[in-house]
VMD Tcl script that builds the backbone (N, CA, C; Angstrom):
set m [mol new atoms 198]
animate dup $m
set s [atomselect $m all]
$s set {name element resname resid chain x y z} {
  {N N UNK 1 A -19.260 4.844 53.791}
  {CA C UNK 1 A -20.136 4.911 52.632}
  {C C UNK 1 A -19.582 3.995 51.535}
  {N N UNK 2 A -20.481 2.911 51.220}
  {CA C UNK 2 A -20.439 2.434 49.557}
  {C C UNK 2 A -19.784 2.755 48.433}
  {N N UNK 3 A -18.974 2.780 47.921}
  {CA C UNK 3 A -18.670 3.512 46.561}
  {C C UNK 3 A -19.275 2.968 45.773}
  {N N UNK 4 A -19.204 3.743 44.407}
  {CA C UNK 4 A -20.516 3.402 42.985}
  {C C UNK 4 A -19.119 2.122 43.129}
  {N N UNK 5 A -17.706 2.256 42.537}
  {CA C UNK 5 A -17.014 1.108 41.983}
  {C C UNK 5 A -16.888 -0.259 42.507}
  {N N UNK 6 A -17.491 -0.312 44.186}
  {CA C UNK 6 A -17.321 -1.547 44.457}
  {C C UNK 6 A -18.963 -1.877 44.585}
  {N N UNK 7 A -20.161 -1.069 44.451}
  {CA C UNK 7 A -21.242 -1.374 44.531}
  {C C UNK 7 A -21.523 -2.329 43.018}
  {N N UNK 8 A -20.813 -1.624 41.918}
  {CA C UNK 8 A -20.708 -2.390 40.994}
  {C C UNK 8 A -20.071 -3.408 40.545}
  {N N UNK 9 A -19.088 -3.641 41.386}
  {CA C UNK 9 A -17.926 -5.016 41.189}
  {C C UNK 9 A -18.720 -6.065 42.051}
  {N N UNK 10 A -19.564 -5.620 43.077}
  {CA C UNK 10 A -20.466 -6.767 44.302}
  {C C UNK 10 A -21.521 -7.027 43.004}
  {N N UNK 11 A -21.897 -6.263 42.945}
  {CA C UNK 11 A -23.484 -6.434 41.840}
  {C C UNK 11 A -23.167 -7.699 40.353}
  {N N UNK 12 A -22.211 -7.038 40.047}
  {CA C UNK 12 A -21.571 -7.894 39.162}
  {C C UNK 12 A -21.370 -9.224 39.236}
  {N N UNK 13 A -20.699 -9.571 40.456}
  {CA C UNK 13 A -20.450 -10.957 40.952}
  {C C UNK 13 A -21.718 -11.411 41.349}
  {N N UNK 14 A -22.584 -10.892 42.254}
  {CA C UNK 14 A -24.151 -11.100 42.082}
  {C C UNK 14 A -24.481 -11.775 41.185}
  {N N UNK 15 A -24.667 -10.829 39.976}
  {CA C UNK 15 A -25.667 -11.496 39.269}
  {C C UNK 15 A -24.492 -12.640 38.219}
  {N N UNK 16 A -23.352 -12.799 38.455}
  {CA C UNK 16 A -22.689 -14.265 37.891}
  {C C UNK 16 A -23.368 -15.439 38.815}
  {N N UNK 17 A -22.968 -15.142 40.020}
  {CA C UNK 17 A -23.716 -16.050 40.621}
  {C C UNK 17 A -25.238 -16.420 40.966}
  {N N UNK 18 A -26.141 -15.625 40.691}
  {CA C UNK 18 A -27.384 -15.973 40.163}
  {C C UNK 18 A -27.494 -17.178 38.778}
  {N N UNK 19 A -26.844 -16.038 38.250}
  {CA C UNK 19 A -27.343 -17.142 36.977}
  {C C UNK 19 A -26.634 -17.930 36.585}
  {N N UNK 20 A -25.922 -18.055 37.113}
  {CA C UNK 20 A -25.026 -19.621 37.251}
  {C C UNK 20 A -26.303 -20.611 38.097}
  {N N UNK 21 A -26.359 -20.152 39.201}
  {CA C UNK 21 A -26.939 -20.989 39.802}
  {C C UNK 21 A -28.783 -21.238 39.419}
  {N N UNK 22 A -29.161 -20.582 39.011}
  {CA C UNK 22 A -30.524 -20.427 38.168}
  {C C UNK 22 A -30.286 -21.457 37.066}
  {N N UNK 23 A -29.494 -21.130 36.333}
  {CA C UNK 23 A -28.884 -22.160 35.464}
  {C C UNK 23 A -28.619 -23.740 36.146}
  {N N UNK 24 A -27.854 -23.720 36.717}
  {CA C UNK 24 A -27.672 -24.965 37.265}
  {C C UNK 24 A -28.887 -26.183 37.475}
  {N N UNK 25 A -29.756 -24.849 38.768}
  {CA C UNK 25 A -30.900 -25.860 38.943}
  {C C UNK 25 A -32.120 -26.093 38.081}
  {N N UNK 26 A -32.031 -25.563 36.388}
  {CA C UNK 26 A -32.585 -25.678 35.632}
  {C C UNK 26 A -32.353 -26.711 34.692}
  {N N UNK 27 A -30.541 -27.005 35.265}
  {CA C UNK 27 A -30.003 -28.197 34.175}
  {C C UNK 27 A -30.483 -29.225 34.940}
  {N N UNK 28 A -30.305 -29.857 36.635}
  {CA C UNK 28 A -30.855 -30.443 37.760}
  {C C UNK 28 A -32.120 -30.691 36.940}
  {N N UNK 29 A -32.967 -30.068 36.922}
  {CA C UNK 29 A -34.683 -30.033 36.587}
  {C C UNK 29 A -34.903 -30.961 35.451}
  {N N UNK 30 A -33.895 -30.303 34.301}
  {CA C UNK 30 A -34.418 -30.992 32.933}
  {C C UNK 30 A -34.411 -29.634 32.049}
  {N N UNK 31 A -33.878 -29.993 30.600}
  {CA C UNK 31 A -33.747 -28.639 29.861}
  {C C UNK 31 A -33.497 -29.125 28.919}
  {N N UNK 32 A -34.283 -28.749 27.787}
  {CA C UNK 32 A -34.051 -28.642 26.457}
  {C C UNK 32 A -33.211 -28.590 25.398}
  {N N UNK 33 A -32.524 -28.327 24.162}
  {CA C UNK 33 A -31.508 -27.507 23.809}
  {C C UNK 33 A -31.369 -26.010 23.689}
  {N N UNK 34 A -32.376 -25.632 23.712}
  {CA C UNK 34 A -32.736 -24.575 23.225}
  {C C UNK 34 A -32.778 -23.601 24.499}
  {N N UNK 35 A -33.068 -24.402 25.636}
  {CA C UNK 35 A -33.348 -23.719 27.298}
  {C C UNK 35 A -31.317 -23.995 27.614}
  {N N UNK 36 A -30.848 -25.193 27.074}
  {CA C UNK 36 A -29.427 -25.303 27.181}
  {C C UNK 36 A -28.300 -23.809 26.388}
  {N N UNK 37 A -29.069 -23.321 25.359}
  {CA C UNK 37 A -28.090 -22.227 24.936}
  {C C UNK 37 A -28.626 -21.247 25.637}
  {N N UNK 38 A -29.545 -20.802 25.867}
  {CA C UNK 38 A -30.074 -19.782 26.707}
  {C C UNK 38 A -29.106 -19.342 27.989}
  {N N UNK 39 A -29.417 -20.618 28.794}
  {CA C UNK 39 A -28.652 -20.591 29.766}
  {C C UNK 39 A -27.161 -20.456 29.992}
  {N N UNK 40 A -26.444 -20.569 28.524}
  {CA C UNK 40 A -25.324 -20.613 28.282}
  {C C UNK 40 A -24.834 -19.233 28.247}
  {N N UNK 41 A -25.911 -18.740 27.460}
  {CA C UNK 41 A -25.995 -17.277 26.557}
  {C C UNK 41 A -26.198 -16.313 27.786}
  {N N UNK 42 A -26.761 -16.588 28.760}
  {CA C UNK 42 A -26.749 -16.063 30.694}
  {C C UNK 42 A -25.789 -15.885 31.180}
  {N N UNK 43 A -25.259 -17.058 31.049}
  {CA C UNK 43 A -24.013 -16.931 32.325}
  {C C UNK 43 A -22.623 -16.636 31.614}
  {N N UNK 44 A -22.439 -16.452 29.738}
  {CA C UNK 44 A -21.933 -15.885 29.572}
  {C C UNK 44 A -21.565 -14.512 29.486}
  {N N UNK 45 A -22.860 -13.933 29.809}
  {CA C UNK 45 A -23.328 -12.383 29.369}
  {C C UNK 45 A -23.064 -12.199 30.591}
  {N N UNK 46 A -23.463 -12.812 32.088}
  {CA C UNK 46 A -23.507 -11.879 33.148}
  {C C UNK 46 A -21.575 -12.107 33.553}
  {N N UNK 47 A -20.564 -13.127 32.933}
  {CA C UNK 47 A -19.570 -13.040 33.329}
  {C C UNK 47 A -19.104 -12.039 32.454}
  {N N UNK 48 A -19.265 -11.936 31.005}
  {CA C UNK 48 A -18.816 -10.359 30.615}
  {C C UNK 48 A -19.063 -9.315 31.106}
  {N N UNK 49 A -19.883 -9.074 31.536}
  {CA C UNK 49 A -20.293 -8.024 32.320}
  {C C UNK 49 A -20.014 -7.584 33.583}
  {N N UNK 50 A -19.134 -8.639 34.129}
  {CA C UNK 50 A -18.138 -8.973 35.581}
  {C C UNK 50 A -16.984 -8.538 35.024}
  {N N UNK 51 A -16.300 -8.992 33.936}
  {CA C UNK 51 A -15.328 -8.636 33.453}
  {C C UNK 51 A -14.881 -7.165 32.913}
  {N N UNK 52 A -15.940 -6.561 31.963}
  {CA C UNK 52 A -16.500 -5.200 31.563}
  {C C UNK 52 A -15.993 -4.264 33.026}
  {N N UNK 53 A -16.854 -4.904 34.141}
  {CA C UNK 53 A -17.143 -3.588 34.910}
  {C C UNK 53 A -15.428 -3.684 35.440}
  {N N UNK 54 A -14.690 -4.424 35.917}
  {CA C UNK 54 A -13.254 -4.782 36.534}
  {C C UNK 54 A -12.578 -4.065 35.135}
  {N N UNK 55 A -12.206 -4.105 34.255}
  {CA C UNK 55 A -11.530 -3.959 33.082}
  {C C UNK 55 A -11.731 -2.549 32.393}
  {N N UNK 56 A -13.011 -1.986 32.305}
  {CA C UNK 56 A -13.388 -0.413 31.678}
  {C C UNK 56 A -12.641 0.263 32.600}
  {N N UNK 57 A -11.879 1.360 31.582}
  {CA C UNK 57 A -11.211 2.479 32.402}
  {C C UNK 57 A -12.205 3.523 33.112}
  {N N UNK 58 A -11.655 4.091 34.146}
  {CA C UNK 58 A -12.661 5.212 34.717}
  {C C UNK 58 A -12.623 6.436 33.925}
  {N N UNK 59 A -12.859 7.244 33.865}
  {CA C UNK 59 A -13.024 8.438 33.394}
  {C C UNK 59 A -12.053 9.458 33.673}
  {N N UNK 60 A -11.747 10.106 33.033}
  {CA C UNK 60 A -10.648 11.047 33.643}
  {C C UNK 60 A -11.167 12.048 34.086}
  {N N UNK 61 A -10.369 12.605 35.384}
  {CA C UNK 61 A -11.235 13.866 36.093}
  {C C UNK 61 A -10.489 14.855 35.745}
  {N N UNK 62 A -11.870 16.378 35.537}
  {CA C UNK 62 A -10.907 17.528 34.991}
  {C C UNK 62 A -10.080 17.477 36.165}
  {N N UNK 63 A -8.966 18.570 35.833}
  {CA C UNK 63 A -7.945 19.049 36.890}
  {C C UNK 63 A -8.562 20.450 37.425}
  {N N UNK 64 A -8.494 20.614 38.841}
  {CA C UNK 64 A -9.730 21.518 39.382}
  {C C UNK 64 A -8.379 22.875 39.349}
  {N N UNK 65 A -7.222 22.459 39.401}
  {CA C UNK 65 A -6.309 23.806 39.629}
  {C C UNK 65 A -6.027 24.420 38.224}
  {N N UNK 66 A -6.484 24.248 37.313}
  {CA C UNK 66 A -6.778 24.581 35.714}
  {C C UNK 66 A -7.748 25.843 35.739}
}
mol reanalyze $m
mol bondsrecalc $m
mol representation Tube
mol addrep $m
C-alpha cells in the first residue's frame, strides 16, 4: 500500500515537472513578459511546494500507553 507521505513527495515532484515543462514549451512557442512572470511565478510555487511537503514536520502522535 501507498503511503499519504510518499503519495505526496511523487505528486509534488509531478507537478514541478509539469510546470516546468508547460513552461518551457510556452517559452519554445513565444511569450510575453507578462506570460514570462507567470510562468516564473509556476514553477516557483510548484518547487516550494516540493520543498514544503519534504521539509514540514509530521505531527506528533498521541502516546497510546497514556
Amino acid at each position: 500500500m501507498i503511503a499519504t507521505k510518499e503519495l505526496t513527495e511523487w505528486g509534488s515532484v509531478a507537478m514541478v515537472v509539469i510546470s516546468g515543462a508547460m513552461a518551457g514549451h510556452h517559452a519554445a512557442v513565444g511569450m510575453n513578459s507578462t506570460q514570462w512572470m507567470g510562468a516564473i511565478a509556476a514553477v516557483l510555487g510548484s518547487v516550494a511546494v516540493a520543498v514544503a511537503v519534504r521539509v514540514w514536520p509530521a505531527p506528533a502522535k498521541a502516546n497510546a500507553e497514556e
